[in-house]
TORKOL-4160 file (C-alpha; in steps of 0.2 Angstrom, whole numbers, padded with zeros to 4 digits, m for minus):
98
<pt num="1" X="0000" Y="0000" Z="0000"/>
<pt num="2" X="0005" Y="0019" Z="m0004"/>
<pt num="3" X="0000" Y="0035" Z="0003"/>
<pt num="4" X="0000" Y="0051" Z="m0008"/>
<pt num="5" X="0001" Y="0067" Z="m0001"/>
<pt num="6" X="m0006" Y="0080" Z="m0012"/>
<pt num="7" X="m0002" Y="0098" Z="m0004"/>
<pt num="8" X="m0014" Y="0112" Z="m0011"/>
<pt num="9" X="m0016" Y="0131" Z="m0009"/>
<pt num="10" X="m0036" Y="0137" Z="m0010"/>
<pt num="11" X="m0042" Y="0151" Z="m0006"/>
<pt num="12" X="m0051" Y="0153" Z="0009"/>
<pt num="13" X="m0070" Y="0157" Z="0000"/>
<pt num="14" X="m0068" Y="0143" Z="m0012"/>
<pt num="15" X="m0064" Y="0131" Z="0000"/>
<pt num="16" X="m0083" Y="0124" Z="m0001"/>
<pt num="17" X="m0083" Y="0122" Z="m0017"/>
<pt num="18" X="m0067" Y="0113" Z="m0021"/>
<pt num="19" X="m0073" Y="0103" Z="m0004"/>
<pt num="20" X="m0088" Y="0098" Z="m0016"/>
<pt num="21" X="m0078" Y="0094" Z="m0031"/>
<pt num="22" X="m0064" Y="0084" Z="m0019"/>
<pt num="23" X="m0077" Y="0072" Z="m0013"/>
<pt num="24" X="m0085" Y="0070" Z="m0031"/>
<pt num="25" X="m0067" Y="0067" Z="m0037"/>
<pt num="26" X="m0061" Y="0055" Z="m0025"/>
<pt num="27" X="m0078" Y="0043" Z="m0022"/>
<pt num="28" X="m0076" Y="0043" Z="m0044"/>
<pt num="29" X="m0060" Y="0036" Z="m0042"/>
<pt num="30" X="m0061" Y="0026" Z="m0030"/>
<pt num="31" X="m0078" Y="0017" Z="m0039"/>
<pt num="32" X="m0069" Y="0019" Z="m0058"/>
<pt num="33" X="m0051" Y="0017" Z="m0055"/>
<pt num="34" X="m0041" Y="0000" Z="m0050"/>
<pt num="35" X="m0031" Y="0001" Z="m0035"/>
<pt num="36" X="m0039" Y="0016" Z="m0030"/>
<pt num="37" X="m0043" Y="0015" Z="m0011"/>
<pt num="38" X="m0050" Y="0030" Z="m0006"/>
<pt num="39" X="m0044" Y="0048" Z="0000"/>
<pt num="40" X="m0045" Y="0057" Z="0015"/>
<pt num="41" X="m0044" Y="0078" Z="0018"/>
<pt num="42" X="m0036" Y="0090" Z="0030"/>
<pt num="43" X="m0035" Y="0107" Z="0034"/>
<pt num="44" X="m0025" Y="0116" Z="0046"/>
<pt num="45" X="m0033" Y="0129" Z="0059"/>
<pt num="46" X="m0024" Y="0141" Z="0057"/>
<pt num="47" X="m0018" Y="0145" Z="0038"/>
<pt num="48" X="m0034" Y="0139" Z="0032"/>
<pt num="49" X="m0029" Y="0140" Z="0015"/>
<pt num="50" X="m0018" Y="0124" Z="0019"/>
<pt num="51" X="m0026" Y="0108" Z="0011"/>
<pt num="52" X="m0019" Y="0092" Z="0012"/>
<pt num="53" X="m0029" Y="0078" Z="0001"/>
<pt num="54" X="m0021" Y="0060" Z="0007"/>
<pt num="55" X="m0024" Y="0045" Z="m0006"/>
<pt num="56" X="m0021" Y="0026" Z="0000"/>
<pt num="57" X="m0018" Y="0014" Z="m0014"/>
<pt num="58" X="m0014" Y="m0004" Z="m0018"/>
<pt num="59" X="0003" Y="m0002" Z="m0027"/>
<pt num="60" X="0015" Y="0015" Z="m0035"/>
<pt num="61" X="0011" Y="0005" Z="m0049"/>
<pt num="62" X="m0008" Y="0006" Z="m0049"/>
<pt num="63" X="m0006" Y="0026" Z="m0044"/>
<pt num="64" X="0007" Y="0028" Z="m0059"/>
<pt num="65" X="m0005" Y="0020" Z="m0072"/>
<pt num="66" X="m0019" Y="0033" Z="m0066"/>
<pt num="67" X="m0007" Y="0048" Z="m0070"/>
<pt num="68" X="m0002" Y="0041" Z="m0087"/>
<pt num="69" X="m0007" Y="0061" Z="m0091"/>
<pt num="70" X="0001" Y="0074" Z="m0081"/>
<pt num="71" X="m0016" Y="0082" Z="m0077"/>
<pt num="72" X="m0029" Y="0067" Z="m0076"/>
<pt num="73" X="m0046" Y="0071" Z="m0082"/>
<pt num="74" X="m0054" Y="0066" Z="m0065"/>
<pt num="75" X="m0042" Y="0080" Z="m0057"/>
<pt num="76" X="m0046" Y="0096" Z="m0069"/>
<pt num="77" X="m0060" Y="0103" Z="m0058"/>
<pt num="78" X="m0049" Y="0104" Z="m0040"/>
<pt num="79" X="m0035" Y="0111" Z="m0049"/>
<pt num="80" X="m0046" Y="0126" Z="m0059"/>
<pt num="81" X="m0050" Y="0131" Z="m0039"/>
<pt num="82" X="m0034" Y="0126" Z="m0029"/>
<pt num="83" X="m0017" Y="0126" Z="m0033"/>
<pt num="84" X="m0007" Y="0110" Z="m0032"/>
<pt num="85" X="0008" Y="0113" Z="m0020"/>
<pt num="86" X="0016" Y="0095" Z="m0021"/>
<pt num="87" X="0012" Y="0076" Z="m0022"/>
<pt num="88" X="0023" Y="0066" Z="m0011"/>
<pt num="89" X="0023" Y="0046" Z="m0011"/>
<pt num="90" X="0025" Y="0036" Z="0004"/>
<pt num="91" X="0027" Y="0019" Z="0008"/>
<pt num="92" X="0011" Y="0013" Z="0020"/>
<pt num="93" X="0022" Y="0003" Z="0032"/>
<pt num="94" X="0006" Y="0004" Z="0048"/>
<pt num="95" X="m0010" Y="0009" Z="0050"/>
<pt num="96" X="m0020" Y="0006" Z="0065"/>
<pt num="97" X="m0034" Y="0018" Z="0062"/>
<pt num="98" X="m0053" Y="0012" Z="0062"/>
């Protein structure tokens, strides 16, 4: 399993909408997309502007063949409201969340 981190910029009043678009985006995948486990989202409290979207897959290689293209066609509406910061990859060594 993999974990991607995906570090975005939004502004502050379009924080709703790209919430909305996020959870269409990542419940699509998730349903359409092998190896696709799901996401979750994070904000911090105090730059609210800070958003961190975290993906779990099955395998780098299942991730990798979802971003064939350098802007998916599944990702086109977050990124026309926030800005992607970075993706980092990370090895899922634990999780003993519930």
């Amino acid at each position: 399993m993999i974990r991607i981190v995906y570090r975005w910029r939004v502004k502050e009043e379009d924080f709703a909408k790209f919430r909305e678009v996020w959870a269409r985006t990542t419940n699509h995948i998730h349903e359409t997309v092998p190896g696709a486990l799901g996401s979750f989202m994070l904000r911090g409290p105090e730059d609210k502007t800070e958003v961190l979207t975290v993906a779990r897959w099955d395998s780098q290689d299942s991730w990798e063949a979802f971003w064939v293209a350098d802007n998916p066609s599944e990702m086109v509406g977050m990124r026309e409201i926030g800005e992607r910061l970075s993706v980092t990859v990370y090895d899922e060594v634990d999780d003993f969340t519930r």
